[in-house]
C-alpha positions in Angstrom: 0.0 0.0 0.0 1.3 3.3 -0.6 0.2 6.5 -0.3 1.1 10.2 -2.2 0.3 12.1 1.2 -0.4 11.5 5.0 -3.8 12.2 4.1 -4.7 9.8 1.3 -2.6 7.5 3.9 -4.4 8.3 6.7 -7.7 7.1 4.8 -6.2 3.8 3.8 -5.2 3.0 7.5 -8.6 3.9 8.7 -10.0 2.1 6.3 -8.2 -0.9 7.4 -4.3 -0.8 5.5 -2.1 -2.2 8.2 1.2 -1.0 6.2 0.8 2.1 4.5 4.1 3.8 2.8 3.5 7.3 2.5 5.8 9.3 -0.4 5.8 13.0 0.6 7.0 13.5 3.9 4.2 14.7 6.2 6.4 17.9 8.0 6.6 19.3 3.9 4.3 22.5 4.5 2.3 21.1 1.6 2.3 17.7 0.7 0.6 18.0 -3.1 4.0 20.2 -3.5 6.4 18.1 -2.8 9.0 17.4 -5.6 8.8 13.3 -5.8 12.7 11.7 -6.7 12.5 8.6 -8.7 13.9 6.9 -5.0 10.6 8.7 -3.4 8.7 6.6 -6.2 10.7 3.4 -5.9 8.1 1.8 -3.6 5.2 2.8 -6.2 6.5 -0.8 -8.5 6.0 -2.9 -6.3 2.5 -1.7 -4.5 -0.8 -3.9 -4.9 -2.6 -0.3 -4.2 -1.7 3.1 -4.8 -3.4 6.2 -3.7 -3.0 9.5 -4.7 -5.2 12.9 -5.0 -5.9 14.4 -8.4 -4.7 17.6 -7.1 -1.0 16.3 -6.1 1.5 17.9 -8.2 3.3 14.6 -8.6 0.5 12.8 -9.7 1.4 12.2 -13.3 5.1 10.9 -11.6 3.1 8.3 -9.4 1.3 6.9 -12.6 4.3 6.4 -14.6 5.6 5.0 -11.9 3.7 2.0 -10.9 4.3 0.0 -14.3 1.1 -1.2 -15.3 1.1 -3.6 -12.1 -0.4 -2.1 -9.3 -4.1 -0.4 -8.9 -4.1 3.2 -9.0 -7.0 4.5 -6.8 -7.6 8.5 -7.0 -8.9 9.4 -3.3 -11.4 12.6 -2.4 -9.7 14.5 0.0 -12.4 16.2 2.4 -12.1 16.0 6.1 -16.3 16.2 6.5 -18.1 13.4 8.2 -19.9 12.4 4.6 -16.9 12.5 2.5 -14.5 10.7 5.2 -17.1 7.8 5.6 -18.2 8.0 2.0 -13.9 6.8 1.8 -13.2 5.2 4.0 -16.4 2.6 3.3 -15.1 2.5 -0.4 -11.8 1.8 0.2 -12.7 -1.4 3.1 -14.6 -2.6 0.2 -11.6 -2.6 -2.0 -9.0 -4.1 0.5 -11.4 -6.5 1.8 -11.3 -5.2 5.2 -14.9 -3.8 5.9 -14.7 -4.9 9.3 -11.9 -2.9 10.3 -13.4 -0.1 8.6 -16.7 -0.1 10.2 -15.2 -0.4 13.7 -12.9 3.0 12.9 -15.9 4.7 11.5 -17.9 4.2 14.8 -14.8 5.1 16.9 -14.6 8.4 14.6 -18.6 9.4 14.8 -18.4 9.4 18.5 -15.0 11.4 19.3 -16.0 13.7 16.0 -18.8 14.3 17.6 -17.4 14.9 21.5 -14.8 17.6 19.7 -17.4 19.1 17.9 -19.8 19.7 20.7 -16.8 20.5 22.8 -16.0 23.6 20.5 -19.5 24.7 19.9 -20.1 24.8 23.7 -17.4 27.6 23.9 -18.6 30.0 21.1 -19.8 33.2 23.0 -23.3 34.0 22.9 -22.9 37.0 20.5 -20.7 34.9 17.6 -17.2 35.8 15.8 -17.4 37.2 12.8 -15.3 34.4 10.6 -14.0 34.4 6.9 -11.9 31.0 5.6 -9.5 30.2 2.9 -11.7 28.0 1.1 -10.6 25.1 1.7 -11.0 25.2 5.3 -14.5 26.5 5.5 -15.9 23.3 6.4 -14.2 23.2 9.6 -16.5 26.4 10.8 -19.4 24.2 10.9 -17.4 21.7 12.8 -17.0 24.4 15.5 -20.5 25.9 15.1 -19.5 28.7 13.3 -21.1 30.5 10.2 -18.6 31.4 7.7 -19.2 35.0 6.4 -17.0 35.0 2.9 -14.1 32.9 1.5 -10.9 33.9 0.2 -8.3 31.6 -2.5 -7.2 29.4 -3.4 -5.8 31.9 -6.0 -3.9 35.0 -4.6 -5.7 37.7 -2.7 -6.3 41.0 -4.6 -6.6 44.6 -3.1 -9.9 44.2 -3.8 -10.9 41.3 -2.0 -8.9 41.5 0.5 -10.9 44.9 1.4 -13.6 42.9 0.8 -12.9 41.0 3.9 -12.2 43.9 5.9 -14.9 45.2 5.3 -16.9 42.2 6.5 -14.9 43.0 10.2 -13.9 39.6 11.2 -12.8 38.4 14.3 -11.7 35.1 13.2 -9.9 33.6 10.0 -9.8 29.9 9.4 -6.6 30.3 7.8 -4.9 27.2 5.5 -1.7 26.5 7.6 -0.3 24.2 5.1 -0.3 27.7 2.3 0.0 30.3 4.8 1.2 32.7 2.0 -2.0 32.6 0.6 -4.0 34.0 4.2 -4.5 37.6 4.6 -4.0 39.8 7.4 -6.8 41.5 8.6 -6.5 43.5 11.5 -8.6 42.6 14.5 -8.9 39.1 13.3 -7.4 36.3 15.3 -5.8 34.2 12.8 -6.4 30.0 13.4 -4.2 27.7 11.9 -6.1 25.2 10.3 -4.2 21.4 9.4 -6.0 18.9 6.8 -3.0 16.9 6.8 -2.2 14.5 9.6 1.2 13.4 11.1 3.4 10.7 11.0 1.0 8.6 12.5 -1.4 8.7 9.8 -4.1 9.1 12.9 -6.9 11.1 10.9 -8.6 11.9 14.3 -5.2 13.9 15.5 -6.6 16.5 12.6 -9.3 16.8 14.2 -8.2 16.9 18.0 -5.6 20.0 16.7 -7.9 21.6 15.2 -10.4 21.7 18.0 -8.0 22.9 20.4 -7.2 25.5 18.5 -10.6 27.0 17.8 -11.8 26.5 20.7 -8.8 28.4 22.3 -10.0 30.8 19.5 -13.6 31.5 20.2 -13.1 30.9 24.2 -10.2 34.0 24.2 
């Protein structure tokens, strides 16, 4: 089994991979970036499964690489409830390993669920005012928070980002993994957002960092 990213890994160990080989290292500030060596693709031959996002930059490297012999299996990378299970399902199907898949699925319903209602309990009566990089405005309705306008992925212009000002947020979900692309707004509390887990491939550590830091957020 091997993996372009952390994140497709961390979907294939949930889903019930008990050896996962992961290509880009996860401490690269973005994955989908990194710059694949024909040693980093080595492991690709010789895989039964290989999965990758469409979005990686090395994708067309990691299909010339697996020689015909191994399956190549494009994942959805979303870290929502519908499109993690919606994975994670179809992925045990494919290794043959429902059980284990079922079993991490009801493990992640119930602590998604504690972190949620752990942030949400914190949000003042009287809510931030919060704008997102727009790949991370998902994660504001994990906390309980309505997400007033979007920003990227392309570069912020003078215009929108006085768009956003004008909008007088207290909170940006900001992308950590591109924090170029994040604005500074002033009188906005800027949270650093992860989509892509450790080491560990542990999917639920995503989640655990980023409740702690928005709840830190909207509690301060």
């Amino acid at each position: 089994m091997v993996a372009s990213t952390s994140w497709a890994g961390a979907l294939a160990k949930a889903a019930g991979a008990s050896a996962v080989t992961v290509i880009a290292p996860a401490n690269v500030q973005h994955p989908p970036d990194y710059d694949a060596k024909p040693s980093d693709l080595a492991a690709v031959a010789g895989a039964d499964y290989i999965l990758y996002a469409e979005f990686d930059g090395f994708a067309a490297k990691i299909k010339e690489a697996t020689g015909g012999t191994g399956e190549l299996v494009p994942v959805e990378l979303e870290n929502t409830p519908a499109k993690i299970r919606a994975e994670v399902t179809r992925l045990g199907a494919m290794f043959g390993t429902e059980s284990a898949a079922t079993t991490w699925l009801s493990s992640f319903d119930t602590e998604y669920a504690a972190l949620s209602s752990g942030v949400k309990a914190k949000v003042p009566t009287t809510p931030p005012v919060v704008v997102s990089h727009l790949f991370m405005g998902y994660w504001g309705e994990f906390a309980g928070l309505q997400v007033q306008a979007t920003y990227g992925p392309e570069p912020i212009t003078p215009g929108q980002l006085a768009e956003l000002t004008a909008k007088k947020p207290t909170i940006v979900l900001a992308n950590s993994h591109i924090p170029g692309a994040n604005p500074e707004i002033p009188g906005a509390k800027r949270v650093d957002i992860v989509n892509f887990p450790a080491d560990d491939l542990d999917l639920l550590g995503v989640f655990r960092t980023n409740a702690q830091r928005l709840t830190a957020a909207v509690a301060g």
